[in-house]
KOLBA-558658 format. One record per residue (C-alpha): residue number from 1; residue in three letters; x, y, z. Coordinates in nm, 3 decimals, always signed. Layout:
N
   nr  rest       xx       yy       zz
  NUM   ALA        X        Y        Z
...
END
This chain:
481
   nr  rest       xx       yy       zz
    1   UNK   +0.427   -0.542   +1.794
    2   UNK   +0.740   -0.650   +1.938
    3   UNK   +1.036   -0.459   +1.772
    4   UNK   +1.359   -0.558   +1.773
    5   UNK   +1.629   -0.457   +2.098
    6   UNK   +1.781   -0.099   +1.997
    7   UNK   +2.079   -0.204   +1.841
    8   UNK   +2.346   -0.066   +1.560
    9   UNK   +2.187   -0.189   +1.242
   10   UNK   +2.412   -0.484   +1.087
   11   UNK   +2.367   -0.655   +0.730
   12   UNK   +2.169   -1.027   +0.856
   13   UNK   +2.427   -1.186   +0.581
   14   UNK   +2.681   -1.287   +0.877
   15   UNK   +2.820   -1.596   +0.644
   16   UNK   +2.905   -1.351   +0.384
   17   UNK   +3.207   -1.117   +0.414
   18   UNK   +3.156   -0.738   +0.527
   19   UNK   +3.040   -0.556   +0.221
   20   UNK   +2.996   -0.194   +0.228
   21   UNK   +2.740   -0.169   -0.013
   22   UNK   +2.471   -0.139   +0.220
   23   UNK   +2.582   +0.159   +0.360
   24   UNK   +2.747   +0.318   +0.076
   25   UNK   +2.387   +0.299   -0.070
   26   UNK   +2.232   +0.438   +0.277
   27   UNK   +2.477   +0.778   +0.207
   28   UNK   +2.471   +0.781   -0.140
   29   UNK   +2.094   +0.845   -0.139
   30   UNK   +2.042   +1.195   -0.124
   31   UNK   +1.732   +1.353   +0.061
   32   UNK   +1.774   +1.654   -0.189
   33   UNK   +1.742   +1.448   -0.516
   34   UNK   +1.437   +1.253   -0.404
   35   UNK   +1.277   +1.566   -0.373
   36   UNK   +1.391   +1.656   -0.716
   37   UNK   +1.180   +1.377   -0.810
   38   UNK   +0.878   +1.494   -0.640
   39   UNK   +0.919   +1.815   -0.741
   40   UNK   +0.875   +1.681   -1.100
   41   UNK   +0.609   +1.473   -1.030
   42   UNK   +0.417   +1.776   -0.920
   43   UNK   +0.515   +1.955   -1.252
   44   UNK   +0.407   +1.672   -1.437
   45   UNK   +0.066   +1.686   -1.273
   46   UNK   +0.009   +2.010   -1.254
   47   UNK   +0.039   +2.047   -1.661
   48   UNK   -0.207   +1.707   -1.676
   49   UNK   -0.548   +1.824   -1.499
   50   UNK   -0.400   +1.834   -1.160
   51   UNK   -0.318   +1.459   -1.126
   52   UNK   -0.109   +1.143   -1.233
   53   UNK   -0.369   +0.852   -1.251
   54   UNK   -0.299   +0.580   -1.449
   55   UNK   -0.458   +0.549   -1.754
   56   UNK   -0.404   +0.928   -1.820
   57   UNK   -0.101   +1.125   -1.973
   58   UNK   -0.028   +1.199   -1.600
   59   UNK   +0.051   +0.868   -1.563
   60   UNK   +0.239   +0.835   -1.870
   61   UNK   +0.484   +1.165   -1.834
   62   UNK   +0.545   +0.987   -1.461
   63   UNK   +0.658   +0.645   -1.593
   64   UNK   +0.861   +0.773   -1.924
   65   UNK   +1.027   +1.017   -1.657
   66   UNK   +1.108   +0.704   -1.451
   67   UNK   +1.183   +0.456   -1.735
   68   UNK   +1.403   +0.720   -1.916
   69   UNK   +1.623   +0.752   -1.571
   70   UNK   +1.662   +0.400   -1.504
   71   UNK   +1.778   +0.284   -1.935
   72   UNK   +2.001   +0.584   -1.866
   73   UNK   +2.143   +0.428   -1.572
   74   UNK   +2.224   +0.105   -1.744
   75   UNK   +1.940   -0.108   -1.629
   76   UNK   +1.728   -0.350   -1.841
   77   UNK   +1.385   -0.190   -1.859
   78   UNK   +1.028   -0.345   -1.997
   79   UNK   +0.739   -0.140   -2.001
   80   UNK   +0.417   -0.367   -1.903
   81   UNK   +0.075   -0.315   -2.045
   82   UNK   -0.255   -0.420   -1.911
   83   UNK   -0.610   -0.301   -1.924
   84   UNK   -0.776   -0.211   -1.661
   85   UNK   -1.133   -0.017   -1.586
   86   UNK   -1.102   +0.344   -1.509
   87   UNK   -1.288   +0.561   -1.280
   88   UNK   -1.393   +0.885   -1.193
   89   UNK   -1.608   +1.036   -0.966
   90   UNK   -1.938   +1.231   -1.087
   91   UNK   -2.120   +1.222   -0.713
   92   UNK   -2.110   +1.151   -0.382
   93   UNK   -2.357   +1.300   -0.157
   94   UNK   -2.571   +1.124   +0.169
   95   UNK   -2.813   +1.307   +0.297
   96   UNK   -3.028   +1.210   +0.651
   97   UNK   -3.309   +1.342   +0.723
   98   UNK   -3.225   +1.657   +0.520
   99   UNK   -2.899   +1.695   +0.647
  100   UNK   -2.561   +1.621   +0.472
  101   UNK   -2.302   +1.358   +0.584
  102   UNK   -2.002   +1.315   +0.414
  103   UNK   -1.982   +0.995   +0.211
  104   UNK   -1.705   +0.856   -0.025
  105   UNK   -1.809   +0.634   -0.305
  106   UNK   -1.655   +0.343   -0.314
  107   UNK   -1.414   +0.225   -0.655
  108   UNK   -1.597   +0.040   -0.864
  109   UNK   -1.990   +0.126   -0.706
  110   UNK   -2.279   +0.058   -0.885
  111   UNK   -2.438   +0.382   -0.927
  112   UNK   -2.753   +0.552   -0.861
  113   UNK   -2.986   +0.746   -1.090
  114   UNK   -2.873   +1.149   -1.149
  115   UNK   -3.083   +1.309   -0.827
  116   UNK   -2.990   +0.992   -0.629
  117   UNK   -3.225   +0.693   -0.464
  118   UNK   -3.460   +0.784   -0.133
  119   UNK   -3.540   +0.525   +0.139
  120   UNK   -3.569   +0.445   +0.489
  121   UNK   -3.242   +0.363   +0.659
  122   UNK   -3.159   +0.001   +0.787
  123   UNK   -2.945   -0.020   +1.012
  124   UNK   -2.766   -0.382   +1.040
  125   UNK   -2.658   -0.504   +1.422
  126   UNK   -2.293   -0.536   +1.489
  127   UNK   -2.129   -0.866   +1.536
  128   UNK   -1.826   -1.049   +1.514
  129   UNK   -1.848   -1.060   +1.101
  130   UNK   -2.150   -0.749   +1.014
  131   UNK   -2.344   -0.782   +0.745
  132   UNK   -2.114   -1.025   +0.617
  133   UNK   -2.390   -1.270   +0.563
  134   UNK   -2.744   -1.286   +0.387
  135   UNK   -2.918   -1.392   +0.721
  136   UNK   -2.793   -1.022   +0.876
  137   UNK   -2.962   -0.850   +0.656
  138   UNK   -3.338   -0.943   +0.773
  139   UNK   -3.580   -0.669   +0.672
  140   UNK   -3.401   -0.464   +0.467
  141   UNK   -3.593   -0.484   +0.116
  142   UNK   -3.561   -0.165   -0.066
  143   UNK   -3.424   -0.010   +0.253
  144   UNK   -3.026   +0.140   +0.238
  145   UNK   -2.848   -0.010   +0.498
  146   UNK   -2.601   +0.116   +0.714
  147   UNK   -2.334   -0.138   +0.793
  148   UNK   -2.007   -0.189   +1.008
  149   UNK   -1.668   -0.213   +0.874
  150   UNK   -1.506   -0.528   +0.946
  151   UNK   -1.433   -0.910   +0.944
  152   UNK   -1.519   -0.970   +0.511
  153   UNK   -1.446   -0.746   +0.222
  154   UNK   -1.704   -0.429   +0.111
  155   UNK   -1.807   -0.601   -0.221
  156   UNK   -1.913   -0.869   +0.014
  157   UNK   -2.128   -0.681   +0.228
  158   UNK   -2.304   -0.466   -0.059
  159   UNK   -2.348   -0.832   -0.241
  160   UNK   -2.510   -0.971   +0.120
  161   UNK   -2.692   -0.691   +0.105
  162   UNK   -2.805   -0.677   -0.216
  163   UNK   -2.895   -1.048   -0.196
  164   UNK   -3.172   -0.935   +0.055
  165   UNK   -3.322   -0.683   -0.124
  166   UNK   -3.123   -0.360   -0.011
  167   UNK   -3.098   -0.091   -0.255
  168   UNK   -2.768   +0.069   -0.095
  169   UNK   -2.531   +0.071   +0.072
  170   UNK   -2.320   +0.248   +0.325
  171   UNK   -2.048   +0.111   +0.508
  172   UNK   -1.883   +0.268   +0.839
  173   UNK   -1.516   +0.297   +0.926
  174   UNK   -1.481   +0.061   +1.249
  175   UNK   -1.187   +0.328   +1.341
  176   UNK   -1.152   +0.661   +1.378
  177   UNK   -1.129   +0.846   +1.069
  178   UNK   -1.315   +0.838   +0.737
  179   UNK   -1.373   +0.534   +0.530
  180   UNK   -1.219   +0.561   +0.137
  181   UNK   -1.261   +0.184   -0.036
  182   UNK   -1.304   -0.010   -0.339
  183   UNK   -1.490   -0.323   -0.401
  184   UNK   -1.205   -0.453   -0.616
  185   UNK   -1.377   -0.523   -0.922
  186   UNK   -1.609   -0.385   -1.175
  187   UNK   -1.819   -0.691   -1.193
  188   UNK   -1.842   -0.748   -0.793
  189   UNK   -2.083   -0.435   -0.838
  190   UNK   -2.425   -0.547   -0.718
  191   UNK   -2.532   -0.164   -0.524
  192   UNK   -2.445   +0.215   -0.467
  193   UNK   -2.198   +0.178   -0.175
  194   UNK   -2.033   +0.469   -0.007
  195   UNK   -1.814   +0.464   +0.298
  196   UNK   -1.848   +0.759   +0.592
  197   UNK   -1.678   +0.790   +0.950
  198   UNK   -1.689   +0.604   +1.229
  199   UNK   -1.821   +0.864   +1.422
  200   UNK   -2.112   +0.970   +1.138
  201   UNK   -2.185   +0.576   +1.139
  202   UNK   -2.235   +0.580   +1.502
  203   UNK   -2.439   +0.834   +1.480
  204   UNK   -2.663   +0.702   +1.224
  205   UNK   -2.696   +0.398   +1.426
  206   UNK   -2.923   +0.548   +1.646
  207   UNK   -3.121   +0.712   +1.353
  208   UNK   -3.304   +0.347   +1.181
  209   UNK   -3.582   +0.424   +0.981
  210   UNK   -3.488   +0.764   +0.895
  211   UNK   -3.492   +0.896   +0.565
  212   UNK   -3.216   +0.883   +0.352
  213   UNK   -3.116   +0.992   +0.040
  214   UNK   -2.802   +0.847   -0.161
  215   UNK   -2.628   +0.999   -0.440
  216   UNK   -2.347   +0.784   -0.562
  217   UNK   -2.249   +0.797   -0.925
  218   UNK   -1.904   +0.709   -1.105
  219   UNK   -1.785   +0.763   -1.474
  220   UNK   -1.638   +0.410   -1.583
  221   UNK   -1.415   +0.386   -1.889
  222   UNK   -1.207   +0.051   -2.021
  223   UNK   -0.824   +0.201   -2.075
  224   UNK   -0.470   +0.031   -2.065
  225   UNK   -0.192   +0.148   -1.861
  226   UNK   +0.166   +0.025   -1.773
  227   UNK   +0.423   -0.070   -1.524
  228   UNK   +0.800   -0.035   -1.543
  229   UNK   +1.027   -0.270   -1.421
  230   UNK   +1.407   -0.237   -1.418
  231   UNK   +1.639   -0.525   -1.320
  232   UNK   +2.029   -0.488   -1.268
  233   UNK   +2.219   -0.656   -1.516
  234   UNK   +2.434   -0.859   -1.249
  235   UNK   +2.327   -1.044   -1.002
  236   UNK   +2.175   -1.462   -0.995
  237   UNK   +1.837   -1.452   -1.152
  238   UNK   +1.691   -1.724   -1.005
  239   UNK   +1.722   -1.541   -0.611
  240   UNK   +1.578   -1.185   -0.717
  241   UNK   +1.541   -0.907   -0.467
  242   UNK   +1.259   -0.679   -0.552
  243   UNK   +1.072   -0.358   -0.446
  244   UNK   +0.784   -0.210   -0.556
  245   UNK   +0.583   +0.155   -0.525
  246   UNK   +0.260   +0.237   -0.726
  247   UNK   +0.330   +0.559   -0.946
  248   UNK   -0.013   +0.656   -1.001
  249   UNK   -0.254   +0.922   -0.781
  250   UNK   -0.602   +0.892   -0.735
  251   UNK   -0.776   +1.111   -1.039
  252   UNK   -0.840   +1.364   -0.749
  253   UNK   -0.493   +1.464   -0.703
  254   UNK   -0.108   +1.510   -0.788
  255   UNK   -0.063   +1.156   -0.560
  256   UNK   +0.244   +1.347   -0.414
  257   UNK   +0.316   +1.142   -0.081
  258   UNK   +0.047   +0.893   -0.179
  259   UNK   +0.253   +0.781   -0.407
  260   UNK   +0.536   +0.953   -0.545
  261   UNK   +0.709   +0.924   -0.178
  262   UNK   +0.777   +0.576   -0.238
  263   UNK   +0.820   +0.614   -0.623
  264   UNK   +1.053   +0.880   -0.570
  265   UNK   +1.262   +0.744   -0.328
  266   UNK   +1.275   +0.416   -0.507
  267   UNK   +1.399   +0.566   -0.797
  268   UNK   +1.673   +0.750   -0.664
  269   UNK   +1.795   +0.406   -0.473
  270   UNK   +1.810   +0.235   -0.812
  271   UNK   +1.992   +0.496   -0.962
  272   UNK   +2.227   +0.510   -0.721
  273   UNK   +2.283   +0.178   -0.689
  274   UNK   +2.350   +0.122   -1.098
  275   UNK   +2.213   -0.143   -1.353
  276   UNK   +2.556   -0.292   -1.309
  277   UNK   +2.645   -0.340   -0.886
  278   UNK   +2.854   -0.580   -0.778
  279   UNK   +2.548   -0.808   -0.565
  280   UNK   +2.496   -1.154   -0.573
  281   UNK   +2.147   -1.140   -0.667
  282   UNK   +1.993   -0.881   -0.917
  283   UNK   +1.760   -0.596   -0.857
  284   UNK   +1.466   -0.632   -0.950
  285   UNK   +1.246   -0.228   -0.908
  286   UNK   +0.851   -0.183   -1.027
  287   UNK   +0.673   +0.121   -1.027
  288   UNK   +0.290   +0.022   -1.055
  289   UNK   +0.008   +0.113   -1.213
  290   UNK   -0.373   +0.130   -1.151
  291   UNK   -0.321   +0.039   -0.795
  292   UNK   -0.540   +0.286   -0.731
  293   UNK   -0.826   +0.097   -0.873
  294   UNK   -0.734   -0.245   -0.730
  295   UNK   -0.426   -0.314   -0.704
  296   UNK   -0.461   -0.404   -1.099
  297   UNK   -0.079   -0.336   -1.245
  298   UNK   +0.095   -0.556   -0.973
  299   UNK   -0.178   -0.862   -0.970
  300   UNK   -0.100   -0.849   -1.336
  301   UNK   +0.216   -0.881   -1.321
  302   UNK   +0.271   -1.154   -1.084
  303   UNK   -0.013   -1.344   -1.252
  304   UNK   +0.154   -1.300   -1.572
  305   UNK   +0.474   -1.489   -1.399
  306   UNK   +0.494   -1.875   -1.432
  307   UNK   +0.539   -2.069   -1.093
  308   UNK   +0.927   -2.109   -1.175
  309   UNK   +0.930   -1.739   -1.268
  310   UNK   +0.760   -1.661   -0.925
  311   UNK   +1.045   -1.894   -0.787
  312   UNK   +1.287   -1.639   -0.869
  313   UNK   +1.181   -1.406   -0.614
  314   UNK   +1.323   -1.433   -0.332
  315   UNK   +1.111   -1.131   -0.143
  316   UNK   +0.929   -0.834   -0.234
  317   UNK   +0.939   -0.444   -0.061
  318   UNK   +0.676   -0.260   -0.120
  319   UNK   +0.664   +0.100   -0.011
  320   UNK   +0.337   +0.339   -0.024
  321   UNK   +0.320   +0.623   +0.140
  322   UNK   +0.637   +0.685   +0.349
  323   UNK   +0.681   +1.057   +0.395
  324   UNK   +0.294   +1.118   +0.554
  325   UNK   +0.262   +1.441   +0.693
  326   UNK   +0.160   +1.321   +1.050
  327   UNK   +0.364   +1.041   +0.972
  328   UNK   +0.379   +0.736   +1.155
  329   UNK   +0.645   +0.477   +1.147
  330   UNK   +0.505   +0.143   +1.075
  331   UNK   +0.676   -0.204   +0.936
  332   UNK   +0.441   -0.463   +0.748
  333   UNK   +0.384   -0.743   +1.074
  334   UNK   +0.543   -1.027   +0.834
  335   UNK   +0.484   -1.257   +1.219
  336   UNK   +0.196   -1.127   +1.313
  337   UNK   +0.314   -1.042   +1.626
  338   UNK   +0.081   -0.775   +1.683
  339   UNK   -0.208   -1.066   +1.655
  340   UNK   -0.444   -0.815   +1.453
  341   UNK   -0.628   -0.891   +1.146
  342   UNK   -0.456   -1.136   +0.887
  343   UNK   -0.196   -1.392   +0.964
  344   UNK   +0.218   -1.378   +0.886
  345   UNK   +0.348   -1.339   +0.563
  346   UNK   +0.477   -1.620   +0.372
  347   UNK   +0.835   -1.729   +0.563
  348   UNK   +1.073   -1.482   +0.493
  349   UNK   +0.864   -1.196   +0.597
  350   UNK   +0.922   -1.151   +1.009
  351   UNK   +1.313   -1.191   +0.885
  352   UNK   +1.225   -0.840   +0.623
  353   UNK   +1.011   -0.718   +0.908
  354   UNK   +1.327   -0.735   +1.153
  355   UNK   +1.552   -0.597   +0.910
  356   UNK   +1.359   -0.263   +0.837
  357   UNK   +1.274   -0.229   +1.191
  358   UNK   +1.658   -0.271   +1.340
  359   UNK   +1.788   -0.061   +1.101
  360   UNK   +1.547   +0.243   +1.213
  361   UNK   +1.553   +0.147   +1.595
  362   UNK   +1.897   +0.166   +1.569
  363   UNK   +1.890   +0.490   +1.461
  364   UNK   +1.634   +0.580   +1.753
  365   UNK   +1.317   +0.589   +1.538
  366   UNK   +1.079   +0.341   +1.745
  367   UNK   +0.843   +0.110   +1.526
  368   UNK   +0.449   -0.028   +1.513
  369   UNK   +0.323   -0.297   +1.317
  370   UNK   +0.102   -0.229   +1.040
  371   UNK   -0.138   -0.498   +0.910
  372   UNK   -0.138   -0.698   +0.602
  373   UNK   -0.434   -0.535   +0.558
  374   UNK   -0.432   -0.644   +0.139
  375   UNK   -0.458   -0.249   +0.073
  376   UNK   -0.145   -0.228   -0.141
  377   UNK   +0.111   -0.381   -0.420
  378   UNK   +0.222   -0.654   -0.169
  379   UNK   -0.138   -0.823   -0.155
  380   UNK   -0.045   -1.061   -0.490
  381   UNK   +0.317   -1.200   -0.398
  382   UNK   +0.159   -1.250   -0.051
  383   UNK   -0.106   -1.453   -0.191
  384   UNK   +0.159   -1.661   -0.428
  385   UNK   +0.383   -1.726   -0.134
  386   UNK   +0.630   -1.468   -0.202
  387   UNK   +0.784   -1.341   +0.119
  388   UNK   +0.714   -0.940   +0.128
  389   UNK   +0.759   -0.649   +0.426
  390   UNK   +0.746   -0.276   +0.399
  391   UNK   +0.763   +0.104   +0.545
  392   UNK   +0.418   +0.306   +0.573
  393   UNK   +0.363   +0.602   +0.690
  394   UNK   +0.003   +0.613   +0.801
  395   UNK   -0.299   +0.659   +0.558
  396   UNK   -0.659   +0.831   +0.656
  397   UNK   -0.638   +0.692   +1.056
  398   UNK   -0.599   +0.906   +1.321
  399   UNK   -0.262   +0.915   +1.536
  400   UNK   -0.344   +0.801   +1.885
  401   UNK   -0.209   +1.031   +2.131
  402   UNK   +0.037   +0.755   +2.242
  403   UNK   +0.178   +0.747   +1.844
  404   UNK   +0.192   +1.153   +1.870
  405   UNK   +0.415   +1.109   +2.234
  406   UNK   +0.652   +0.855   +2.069
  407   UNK   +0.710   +1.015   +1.708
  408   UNK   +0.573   +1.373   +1.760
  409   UNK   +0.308   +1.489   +1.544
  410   UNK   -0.069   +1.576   +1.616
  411   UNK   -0.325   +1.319   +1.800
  412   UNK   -0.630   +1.306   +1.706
  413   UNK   -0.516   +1.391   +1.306
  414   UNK   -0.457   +1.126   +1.039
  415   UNK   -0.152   +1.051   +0.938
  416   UNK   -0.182   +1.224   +0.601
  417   UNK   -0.507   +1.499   +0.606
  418   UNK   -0.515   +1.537   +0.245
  419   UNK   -0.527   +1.135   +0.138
  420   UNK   -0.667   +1.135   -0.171
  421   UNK   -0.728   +1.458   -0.257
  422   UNK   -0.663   +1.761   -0.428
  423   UNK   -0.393   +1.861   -0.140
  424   UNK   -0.201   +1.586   -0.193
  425   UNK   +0.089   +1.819   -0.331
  426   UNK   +0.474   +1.884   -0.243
  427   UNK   +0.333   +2.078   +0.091
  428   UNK   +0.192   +1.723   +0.178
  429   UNK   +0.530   +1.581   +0.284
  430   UNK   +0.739   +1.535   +0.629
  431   UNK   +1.070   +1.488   +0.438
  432   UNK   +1.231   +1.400   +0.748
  433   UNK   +1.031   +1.060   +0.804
  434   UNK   +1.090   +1.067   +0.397
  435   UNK   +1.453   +1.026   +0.446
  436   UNK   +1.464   +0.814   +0.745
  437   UNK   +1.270   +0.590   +0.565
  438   UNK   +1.432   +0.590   +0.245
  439   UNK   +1.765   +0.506   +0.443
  440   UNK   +1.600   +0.202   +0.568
  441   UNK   +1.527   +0.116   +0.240
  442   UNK   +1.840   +0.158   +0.076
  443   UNK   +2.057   -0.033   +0.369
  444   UNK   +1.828   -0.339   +0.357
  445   UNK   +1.791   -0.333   -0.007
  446   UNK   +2.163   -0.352   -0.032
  447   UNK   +2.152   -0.569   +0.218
  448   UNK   +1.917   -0.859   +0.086
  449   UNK   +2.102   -0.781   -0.256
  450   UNK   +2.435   -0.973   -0.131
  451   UNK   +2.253   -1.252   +0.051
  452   UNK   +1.913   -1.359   +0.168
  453   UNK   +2.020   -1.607   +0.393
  454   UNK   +1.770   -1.515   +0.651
  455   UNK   +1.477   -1.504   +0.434
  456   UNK   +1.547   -1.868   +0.236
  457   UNK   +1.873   -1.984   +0.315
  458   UNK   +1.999   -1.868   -0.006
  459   UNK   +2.388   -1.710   +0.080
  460   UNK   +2.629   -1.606   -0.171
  461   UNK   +2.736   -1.872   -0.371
  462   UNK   +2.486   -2.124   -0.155
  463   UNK   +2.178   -2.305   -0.313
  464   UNK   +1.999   -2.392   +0.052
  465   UNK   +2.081   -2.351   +0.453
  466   UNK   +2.303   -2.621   +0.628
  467   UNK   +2.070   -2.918   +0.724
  468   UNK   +2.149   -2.910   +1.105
  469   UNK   +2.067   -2.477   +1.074
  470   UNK   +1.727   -2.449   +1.215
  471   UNK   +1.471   -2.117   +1.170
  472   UNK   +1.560   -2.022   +1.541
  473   UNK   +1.887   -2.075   +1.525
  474   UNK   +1.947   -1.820   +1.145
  475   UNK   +1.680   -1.608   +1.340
  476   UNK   +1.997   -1.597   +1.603
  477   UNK   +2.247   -1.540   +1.363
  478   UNK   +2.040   -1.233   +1.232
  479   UNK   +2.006   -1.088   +1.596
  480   UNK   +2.333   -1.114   +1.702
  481   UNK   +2.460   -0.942   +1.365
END
């Protein structure tokens, strides 16, 4: 990715006068009090079976904690509710030739008998899309087959595979590190699928035809959750800024930096900020549910939006996971500079993309891209047009020892060790790329909040850009800031 010129961070509103608010915001947001918050999202947990997911009073203590702060604040609050198909996981075991591999079932599996399913391993040849088609499947009836990552979703692969008579699957990270996914949907189900390592996959590939038994089994449940949205009670309507986090954890854990980082930090930004600022556009925050199990809570709610509702956004933030323990410092590739996996975000999103990232490089913290990848709250407002960018941390990938040079850290670890799992608690945090990150946040928040000229042409008290403006010359305007 090519990251903006180190430079002293500047609001890209250059047609607007100098407002402070962007970086009263930046040192009003206190590293101590988001921590606060964590601290009593871990409390919260820890008196709920060990975890926060939605769907469970976890989940409900977390959002009525949130909610509560934010009416007290002064901001107009709504409480969403949607349904959505719970899970839990009852086993997950892969055994070769009578010894174990770890496996991860994915969301939403099919699942196998108690005891499990045995057959002879198939394993499918690697292409430019694997196993993303019927026709690569040849051979595999009532065989489990062993399948690449990459190039087409996981429910479409089990569903190829399925198609041709396979009886599982498993699926193989195509990167370093283990492979945790979800087929999306309860009814794209077709087969047991798991996911394991890239380096257990690789080894497996040299093992077709060996015996294999797979034990994948899931507890399913229909349930109803919520998400809470707060809007300031100033600001145009019709040229929203918004940001997003997902509140819940995965059933296995307290979800402390995966993602009450984000959730956290969010929440002390709003409340800081006030239901009442003096912006030009209102604030528009949403703490998520169920995106855990699909991204459920924020597809509803931007489904649930009419086309002139979805108008009203001008952009979307979303932040997930942004205090990783290994963390890595990554910005959402709104221009796809980085040329990997999906295209640009909707217009609007290389102008978020360069305000995050010139705010941090300014403050010497070098950036990466990070893929639209469609494995968080963004994936929706993408897919409606809605420009979105946002901070990561790093997930279940290993940090290259390139990554470990530039930010410090370990190579060879991921990002966050305990992703999804029980040790996903307050010792699960690097606060300092917590508050780095929630500065960036809070500056460009406040920033798009008094004009988001760069992203639509929309400036204070302006209704489109000057005819004769063109994109490279406002992307000028924004760079010389």
């Amino acid at each position: 990715m090519l990251t903006a010129a180190l430079a002293t961070a500047a609001t890209p509103a250059a047609s607007a006068a100098p407002s402070p608010l962007p970086d009263q915001l930046v040192e009003k947001t206190d590293a101590r009090a988001i921590n606060r918050h964590l601290i009593a999202l871990q409390r919260i947990a820890d008196r709920n079976d060990g975890n926060r997911a939605a769907g469970t009073d976890g989940h409900a203590e977390s959002a009525e904690y949130i909610a509560g702060k934010l009416e007290a604040a002064g901001y107009s609050v709504t409480r969403q509710e949607f349904p959505f198909t719970y899970t839990e996981t009852i086993e997950e075991k892969l055994t070769v030739n009578g010894a174990d591999v770890p496996i991860i079932v994915m969301t939403y599996s099919a699942s196998t008998p108690a005891g499990g399913i045995t057959a002879p391993l198939a394993v499918v040849p690697v292409d430019a899309t694997p196993g993303c088609e019927v026709s690569d499947y040849a051979g595999v009836a009532g065989k489990i087959v062993l399948v690449s990552r990459g190039a087409c979703p996981f429910a479409q692969k089990q569903a190829a595979a399925a198609d041709a008579g396979a009886i599982g699957a498993i699926i193989y990270n195509n990167e370093a590190g283990p492979l945790n996914g979800t087929l999306g949907d309860p009814a794209a189900a077709r087969i047991p699928t798991g996911g394991i390592s890239q380096a257990d996959g690789q080894a497996l590939a040299g093992q077709n035809g060996a015996t294999v038994t797979l034990d994948l089994r899931e507890f399913q449940e229909e349930r109803t959750s919520y998400n809470v949205i707060a809007e300031t009670k100033t600001g145009r309507k019709d040229n929203v800024v918004m940001a997003g986090a997902h509140l819940d954890s995965v059933p296995e854990g307290p979800g402390i930096n995966d993602n009450g980082t984000g959730s956290a930090a969010l929440l002390e930004i709003a409340l800081q900020l006030g239901g009442k600022p003096k912006v030009e556009n209102a604030v528009r925050f949403a703490w998520w549910s169920a995106e855990e199990f699909g991204l459920v809570g924020s597809t509803h709610y931007v489904d649930s939006l009419s086309f002139e509702q979805q108008l009203d956004i001008a952009l979307y933030l979303n932040f997930d996971m942004i205090g990783s323990p290994n963390a890595a410092y990554f910005a959402y590739d709104g221009d796809d500079s980085d040329a990997e996996g999906a295209g640009p975000g909707p217009y609007g999103s290389a102008q978020i993309e360069a305000a995050l990232t010139r705010y941090l490089n300014g403050r010497g913290v070098l950036t990466e891209g990070t893929d639209f990848d469609g494995r968080s709250d963004y994936g929706e407002f993408i897919a409606v047009g809605i420009p979105a960018g946002g901070l990561f941390t790093g997930a279940e990938d290993a940090k290259t020892p390139e990554q470990a040079a530039k930010w410090g850290g370990q190579a060879g670890v991921p990002y966050d060790p305990c992703y999804h799992q029980a040790c996903d608690n307050l010792g699960n945090v690097d606060r300092v790329a917590l508050d780095r990150n929630a500065d960036a946040i809070a500056w460009t928040l406040g920033t798009f909040a008094l004009s988001t000229e760069s992203v639509n042409g929309v400036g204070p008290g302006k209704a489109a850009v000057k005819p004769h403006r063109s994109p490279a010359a406002q992307e000028a305007r924004l760079a010389a800031a």
